[in-house]
DOLUM-866307 format. One record per residue: x, y, z of N, C-alpha, C, O, CB in turn; residue in three letters. Coordinates in steps of 0.02 Angstrom, whole numbers, plus 50000, padded with zeros to 5 digits. Atoms other than C-alpha are relative to their C-alpha. Glycine has a CB too. Layout:
N
XYZXYZXYZXYZXYZala/...
//
This chain:
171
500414994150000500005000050000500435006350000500275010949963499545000050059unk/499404995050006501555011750033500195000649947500315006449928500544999050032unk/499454999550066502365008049877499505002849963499655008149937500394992549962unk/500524996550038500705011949789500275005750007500635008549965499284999750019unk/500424992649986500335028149882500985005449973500985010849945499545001250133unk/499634994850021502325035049854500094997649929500445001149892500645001550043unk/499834999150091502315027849668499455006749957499585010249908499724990249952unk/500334995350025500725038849646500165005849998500065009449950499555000150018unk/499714994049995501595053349726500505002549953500475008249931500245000250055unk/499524999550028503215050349627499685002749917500015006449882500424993150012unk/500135000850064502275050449465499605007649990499665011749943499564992649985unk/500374993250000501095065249513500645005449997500555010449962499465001250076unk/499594994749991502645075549546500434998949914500565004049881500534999150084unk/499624999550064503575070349376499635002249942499885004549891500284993749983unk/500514996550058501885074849276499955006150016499815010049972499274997349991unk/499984990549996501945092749363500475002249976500425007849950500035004050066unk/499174998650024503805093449315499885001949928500005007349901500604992650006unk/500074999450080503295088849130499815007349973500085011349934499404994849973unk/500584994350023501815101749129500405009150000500405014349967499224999550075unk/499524993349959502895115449211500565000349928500465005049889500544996850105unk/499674998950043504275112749081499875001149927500225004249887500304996550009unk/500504999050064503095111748934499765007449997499985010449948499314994950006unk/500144995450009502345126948959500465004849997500435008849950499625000650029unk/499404994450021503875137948980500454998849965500925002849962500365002450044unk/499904997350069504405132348830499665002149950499865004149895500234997249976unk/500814996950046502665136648758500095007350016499955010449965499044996850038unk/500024993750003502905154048816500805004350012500995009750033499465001450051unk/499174997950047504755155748759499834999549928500035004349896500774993750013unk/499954996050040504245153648603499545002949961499545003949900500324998449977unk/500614995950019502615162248605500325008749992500205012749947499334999050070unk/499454993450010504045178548662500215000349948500085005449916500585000650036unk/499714999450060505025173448516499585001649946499855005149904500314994649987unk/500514998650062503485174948389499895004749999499845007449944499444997549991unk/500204993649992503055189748454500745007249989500765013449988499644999450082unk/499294995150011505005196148424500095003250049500175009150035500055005249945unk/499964997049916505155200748627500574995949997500634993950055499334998250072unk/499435004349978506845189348608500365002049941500104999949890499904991550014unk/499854999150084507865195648458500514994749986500794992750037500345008249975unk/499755005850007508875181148369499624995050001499834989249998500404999150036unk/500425007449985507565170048389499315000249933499245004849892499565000150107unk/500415001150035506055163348290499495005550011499155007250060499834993750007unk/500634994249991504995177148233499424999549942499614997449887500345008449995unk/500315000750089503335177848095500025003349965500345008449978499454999349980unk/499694996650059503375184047942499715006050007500045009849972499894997049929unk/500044991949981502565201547997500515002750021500875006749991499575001850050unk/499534996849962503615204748121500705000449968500995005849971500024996850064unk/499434995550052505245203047997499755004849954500075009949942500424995449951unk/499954992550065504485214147857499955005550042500355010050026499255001249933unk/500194995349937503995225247998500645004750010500755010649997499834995250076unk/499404997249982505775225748065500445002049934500765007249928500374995050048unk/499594997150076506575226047880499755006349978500235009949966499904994949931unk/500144994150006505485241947838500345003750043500815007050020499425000950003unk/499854994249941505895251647987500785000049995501055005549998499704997750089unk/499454998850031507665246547943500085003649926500425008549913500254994350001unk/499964996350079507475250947758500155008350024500655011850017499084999149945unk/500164992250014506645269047807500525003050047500515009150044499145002850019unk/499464997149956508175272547942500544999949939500735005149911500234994950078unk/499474998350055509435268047810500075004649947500585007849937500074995949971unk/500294995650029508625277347688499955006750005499875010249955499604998450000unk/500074993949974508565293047792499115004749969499045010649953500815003949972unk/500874998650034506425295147728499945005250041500095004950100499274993550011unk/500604995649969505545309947772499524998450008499274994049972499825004649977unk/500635002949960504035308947880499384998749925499064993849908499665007550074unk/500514999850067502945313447715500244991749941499804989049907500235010049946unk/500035005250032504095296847625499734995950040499244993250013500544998149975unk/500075005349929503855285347797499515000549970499494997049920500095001250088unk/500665000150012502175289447768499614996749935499124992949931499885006250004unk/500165003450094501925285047574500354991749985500174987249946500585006649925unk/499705007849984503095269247621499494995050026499354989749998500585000250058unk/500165003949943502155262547761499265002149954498935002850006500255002550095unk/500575000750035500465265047638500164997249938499704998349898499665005849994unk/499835004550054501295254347496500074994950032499944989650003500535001349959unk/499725006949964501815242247617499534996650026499454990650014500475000750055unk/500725002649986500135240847709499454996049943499024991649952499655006350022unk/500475001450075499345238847519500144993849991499714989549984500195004349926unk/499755006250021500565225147490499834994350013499744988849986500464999550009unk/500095007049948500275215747620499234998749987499034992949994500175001650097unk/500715003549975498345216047613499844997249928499314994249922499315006050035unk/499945003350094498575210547403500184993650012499814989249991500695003749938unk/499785004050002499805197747462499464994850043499234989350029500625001450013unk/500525007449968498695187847570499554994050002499524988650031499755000550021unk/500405003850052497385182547462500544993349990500544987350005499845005349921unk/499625004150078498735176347339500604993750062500754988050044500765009349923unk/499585003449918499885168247520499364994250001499404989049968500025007450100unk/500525005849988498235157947568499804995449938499714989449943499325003250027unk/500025003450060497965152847397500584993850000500504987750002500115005749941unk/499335004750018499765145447375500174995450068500484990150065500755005449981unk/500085006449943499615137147554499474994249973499594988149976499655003250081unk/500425006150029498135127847475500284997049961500484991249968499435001049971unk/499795005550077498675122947309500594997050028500464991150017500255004549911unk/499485003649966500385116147402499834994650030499954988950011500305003450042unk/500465005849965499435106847523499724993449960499854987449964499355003750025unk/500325004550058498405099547387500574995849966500654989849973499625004749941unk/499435003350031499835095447292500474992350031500574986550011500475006050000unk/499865006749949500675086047443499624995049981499824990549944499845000950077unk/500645007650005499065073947444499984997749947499664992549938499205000950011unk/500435002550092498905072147250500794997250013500724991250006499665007849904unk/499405003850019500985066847259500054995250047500594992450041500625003749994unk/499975005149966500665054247398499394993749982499474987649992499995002950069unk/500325003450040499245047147317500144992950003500724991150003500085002349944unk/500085006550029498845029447294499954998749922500374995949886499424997750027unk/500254996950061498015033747139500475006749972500185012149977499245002450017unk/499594994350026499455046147061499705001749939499574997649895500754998549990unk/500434995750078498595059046919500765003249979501035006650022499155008850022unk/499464993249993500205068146847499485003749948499595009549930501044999049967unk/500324991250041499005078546739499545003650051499255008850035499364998849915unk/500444996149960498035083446884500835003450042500955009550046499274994450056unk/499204996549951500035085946995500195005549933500485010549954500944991750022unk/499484996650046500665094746820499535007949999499745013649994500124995049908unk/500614992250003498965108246822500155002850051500215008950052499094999350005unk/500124996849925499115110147008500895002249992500955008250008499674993050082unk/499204997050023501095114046970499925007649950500255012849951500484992849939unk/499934994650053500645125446837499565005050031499735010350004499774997949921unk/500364994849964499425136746940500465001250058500575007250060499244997950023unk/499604998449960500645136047092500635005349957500815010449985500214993250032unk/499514994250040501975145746959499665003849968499965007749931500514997849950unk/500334994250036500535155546894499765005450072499735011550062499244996549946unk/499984996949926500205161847093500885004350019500925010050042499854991950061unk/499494997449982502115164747115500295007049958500645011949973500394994550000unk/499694995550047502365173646963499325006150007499495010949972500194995849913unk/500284995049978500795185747020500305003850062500435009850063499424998050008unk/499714999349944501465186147186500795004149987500965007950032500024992650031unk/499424996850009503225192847115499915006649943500205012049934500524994349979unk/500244990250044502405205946984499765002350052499965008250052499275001649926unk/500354994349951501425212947144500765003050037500915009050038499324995950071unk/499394997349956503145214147247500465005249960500795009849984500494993550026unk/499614997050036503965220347095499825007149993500225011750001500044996849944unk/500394995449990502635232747081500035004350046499945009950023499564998250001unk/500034998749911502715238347269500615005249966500535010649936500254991750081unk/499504999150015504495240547237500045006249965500385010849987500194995249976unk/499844993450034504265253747095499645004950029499755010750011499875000149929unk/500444995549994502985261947178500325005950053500195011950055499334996650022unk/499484995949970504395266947314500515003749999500775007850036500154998550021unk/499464996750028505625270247208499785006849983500065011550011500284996349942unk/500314994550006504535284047136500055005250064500215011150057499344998149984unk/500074992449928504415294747314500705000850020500825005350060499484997950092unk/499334999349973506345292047338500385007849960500065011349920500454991749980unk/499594994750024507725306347292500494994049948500494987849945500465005150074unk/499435004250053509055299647162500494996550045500714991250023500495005749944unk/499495001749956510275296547313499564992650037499644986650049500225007650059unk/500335007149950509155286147406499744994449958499774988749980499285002150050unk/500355005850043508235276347251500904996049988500864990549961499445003949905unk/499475003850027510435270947230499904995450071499904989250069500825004449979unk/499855003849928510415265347419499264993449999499394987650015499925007750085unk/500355001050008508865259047396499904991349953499624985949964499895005949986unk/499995005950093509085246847216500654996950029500784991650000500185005349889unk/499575005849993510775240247318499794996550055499984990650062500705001550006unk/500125003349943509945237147483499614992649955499814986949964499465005450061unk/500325006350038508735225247358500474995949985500424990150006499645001349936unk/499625003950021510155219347283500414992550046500534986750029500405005149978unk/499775003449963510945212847437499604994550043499804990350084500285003850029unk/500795003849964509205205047496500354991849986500384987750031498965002149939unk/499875007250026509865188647400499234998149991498735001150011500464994550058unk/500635001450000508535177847344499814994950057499284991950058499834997749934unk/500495004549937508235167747501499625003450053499225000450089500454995550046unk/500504996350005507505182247554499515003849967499095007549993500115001750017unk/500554998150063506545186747404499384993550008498884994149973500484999549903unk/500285006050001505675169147451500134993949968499764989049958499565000949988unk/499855003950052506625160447352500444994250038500424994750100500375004349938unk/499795004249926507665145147438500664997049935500634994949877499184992050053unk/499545002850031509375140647394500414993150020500424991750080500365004749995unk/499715006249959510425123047405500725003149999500945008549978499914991349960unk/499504996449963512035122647483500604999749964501194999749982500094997450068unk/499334998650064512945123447315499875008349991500295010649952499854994749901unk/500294996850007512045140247324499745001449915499885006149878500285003950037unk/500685000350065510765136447162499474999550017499284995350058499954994949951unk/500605003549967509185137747176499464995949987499404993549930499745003450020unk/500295006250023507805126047200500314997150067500774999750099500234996849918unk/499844999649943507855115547343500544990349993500484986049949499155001750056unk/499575007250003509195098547383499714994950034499434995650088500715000350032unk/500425004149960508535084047426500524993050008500344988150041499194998649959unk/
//
C-alpha cells in the first residue's frame, strides 16, 4: 500500500515537472513569435515590419516618404494575402495528390502550373510595390535603395537556395 501511495506521489510530481517545463517552453516561444527575444524565431510580419523600419532608417525618409512607404507596404501586404492563402492551399493539395495511391500527373502537372502562375503574380505585385517606392525616393536614396534590394539575396526574396548556392531546393 506504501509503495502504491509514494509511486502515485512520485509520478504526480514528475507529471507537474513535465507540465511546468512544457509550458515555459510554450511561452518562450510564444516571446520569440512575438520578436520580445531578438535572434530567435519570429513571423513573417514581424520581419517585414523590422526590415521596413530598417529600410526607412537607412534610407534617411522623410516623415511625408515614411508615410507613402508605410501606405505601399500596408497595400502590399493586404494584396499579398489573398494570393499567400491561395499558395498554402494549392501546396497542400499538391502534397496529397503526390502521395496518392492513385497518382494523376495531369492533375500534379495543372496544380504545378497554377502554383507558378500564383508565384509569378505574387512577384509582379512585389515588383510593383517596389517601383511604387522608388518613385517617392530622391536619386541618392532610390541608389541606396536598388543596392539594399540587391543585397536582399534571393532567400530572402522567398526564394530558397541549396548549399551549392543554386536555387531550387536539395534533397
Amino acid at each position: 500500500m506504501k509503495n502504491i501511495l509514494k509511486i502515485s506521489v512520485l509520478s504526480a510530481l514528475l507529471i507537474g515537472l513535465t507540465v511546468d517545463v512544457s509550458a515555459q517552453q510554450r511561452n518562450k516561444m510564444q516571446k520569440n513569435a512575438n520578436g520580445d527575444c531578438q535572434g530567435q524565431i519570429m513571423n513573417r510580419a514581424d520581419r517585414q515590419g523590422q526590415n521596413m523600419q530598417r529600410m526607412m532608417t537607412q534610407l534617411n525618409l522623410t516623415d511625408d516618404q515614411k508615410a507613402k512607404v508605410e501606405e505601399i507596404h500596408l497595400n502590399g501586404q493586404k494584396g499579398m494575402i489573398p494570393l499567400r492563402n491561395n499558395m498554402q492551399k494549392k501546396n497542400a493539395k499538391l502534397r496529397t495528390l503526390k502521395m496518392s495511391d492513385n497518382y494523376d500527373e495531369d492533375a500534379v502537372n495543372a496544380l504545378i502550373e497554377e502554383i507558378g502562375e500564383l508565384r509569378t503574380a505574387m512577384m509582379a505585385m512585389r515588383t510593383g510595390h517596389q517601383q511604387q517606392i522608388r518613385k517617392i525616393l530622391t536619386e541618392e536614396q532610390r541608389i541606396k535603395f536598388d543596392t539594399m534590394q540587391q543585397k536582399r539575396g534571393p532567400r530572402q526574396q522567398g526564394q530558397r537556395m541549396n548549399k551549392n548556392n543554386r536555387q531550387g531546393r536539395s534533397f
